[in-house]
C-alpha positions in Angstrom: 257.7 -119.1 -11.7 256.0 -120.3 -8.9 256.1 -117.5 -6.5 255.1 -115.3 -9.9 251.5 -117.2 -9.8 251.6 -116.9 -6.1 251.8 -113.3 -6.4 249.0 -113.2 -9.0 246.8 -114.7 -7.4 247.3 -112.5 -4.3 247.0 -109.4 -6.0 243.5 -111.2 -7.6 242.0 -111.8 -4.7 242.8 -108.9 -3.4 241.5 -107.0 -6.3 238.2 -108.7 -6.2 237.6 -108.7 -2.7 237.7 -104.4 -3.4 235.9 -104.7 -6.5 232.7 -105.7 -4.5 229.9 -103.4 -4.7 228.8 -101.5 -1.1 225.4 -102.2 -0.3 223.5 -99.7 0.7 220.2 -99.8 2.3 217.3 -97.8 1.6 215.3 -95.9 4.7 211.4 -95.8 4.9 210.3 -92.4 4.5 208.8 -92.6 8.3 212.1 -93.6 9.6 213.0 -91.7 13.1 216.2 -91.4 14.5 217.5 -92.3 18.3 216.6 -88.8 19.5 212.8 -89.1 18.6 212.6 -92.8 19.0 214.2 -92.0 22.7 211.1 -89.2 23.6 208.4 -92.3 22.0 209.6 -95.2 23.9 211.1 -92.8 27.2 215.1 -94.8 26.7 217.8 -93.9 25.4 218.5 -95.0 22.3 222.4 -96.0 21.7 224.4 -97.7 18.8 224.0 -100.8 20.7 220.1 -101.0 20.0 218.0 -102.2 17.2 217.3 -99.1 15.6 214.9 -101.1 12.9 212.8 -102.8 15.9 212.0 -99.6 17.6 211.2 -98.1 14.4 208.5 -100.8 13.4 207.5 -100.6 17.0 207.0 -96.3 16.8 204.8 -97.3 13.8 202.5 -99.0 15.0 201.7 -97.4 18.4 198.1 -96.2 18.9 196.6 -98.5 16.7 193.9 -100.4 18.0 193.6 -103.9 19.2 191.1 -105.9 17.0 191.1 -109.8 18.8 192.6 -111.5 15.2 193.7 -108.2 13.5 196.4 -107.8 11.3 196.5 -104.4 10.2 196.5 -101.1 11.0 192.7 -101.0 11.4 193.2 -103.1 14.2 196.1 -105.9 15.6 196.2 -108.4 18.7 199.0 -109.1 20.9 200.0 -112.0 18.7 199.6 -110.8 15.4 201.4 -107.7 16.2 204.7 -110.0 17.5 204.4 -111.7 14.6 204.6 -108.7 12.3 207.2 -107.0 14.0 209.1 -110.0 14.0 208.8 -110.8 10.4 209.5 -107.2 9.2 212.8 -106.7 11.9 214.6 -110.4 12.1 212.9 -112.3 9.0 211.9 -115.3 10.9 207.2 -116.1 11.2 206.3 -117.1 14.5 203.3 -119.1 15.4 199.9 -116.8 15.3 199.2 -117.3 19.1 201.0 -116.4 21.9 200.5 -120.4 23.4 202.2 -121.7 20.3 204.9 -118.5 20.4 205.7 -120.0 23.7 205.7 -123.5 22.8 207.5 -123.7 19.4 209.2 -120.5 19.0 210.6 -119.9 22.2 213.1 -121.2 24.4 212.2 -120.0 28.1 214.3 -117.6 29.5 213.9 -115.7 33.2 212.8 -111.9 33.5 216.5 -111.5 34.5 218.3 -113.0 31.2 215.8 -110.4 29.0 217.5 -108.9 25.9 216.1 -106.6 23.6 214.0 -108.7 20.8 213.1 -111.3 23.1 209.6 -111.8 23.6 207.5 -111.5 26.8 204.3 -113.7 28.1 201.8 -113.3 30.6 198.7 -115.1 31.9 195.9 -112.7 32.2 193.2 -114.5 34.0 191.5 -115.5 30.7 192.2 -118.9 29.1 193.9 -121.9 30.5 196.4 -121.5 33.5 199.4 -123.1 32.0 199.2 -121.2 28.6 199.6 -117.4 28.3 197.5 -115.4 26.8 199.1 -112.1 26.2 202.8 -111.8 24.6 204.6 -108.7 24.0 208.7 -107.6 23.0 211.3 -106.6 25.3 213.0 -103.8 24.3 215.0 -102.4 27.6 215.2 -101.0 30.8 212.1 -103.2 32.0 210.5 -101.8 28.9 208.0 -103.6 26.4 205.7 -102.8 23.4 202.5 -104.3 23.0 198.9 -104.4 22.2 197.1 -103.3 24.9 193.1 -104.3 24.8 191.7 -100.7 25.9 194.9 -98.5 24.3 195.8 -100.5 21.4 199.7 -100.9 20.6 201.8 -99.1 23.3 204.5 -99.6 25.3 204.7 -100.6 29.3 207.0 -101.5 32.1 207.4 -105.0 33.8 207.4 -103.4 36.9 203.8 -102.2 36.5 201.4 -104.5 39.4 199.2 -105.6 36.9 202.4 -107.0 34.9 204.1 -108.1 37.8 201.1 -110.1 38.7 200.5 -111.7 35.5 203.9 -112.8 34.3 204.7 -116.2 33.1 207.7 -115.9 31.3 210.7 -114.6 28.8 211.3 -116.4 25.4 214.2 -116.1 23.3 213.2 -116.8 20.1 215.1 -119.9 18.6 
């Protein structure tokens, strides 16, 4: 008798674990594949990468910066992270790149960079010891970002000007 019930209640939970419902997720209508999102951002796009933040990313470049934007009319540096991050991994962050820094982020080294982790700079304006710019890594030396005379667009680390002006990596907590 007992190793009747035993059985049932194997084939049970095997029978409900197949019952479940596959879920399936529904693309944006603007949704670009590896291939395209490869020629915008100039890497290759693998399995390995977040598809959904590159996506958000390609959607935004070109639009203008706006100092406090938060729309397509016009975004800044911050506000843009803090979209992208919302819409991609579901978590806010704080609306300046300072308080990004300070209660978001856990400091990380231009070497440990991953994709999704977010990257801050001192550009001359502002307090020395708090950045002022803040962008996401995405690879290869690779970042997107709102750029004050091109709007949202994507540059390397490696540039002088970002070289110069580089403070630090966070990984967001």
């Amino acid at each position: 008798m007992a190793g009747y019930l035993i059985w049932i209640l194997g084939l049970l939970l095997l029978t409900s674990c197949g019952s479940r419902k596959m879920e399936t997720v529904s693309l944006p209508a603007d949704f670009k594949g590896p291939k395209e999102l490869g020629r915008i951002y100039g890497v290759k796009i693998t399995e390995y990468d977040n598809i959904f933040l590159y996506n958000e990313g390609a959607r935004w470049i070109g639009v203008p910066h706006r100092l406090g934007g938060q729309t397509k009319k016009g975004i800044d540096c911050s506000g843009f992270v803090a979209i992208v991050y919302r819409e991609v991994y579901h978590k806010r962050l704080s609306r300046s790149s300072a308080e990004m820094l300070k209660k978001d982020c856990k400091k990380i080294s231009r070497s440990k960079l991953k994709e999704g982790d977010l990257v801050f700079f001192y550009t001359g304006r502002g307090r020395k010891r708090k950045p002022n710019h803040v962008g996401i890594y995405l690879k290869n030396g690779k970042f997107i970002h709102t750029s004050t005379s091109k709007g949202v667009m994507v540059s390397n680390l490696s540039e002088p000007y970002y070289m110069r002006t580089w403070m630090c990596g966070g990984r967001v907590k």
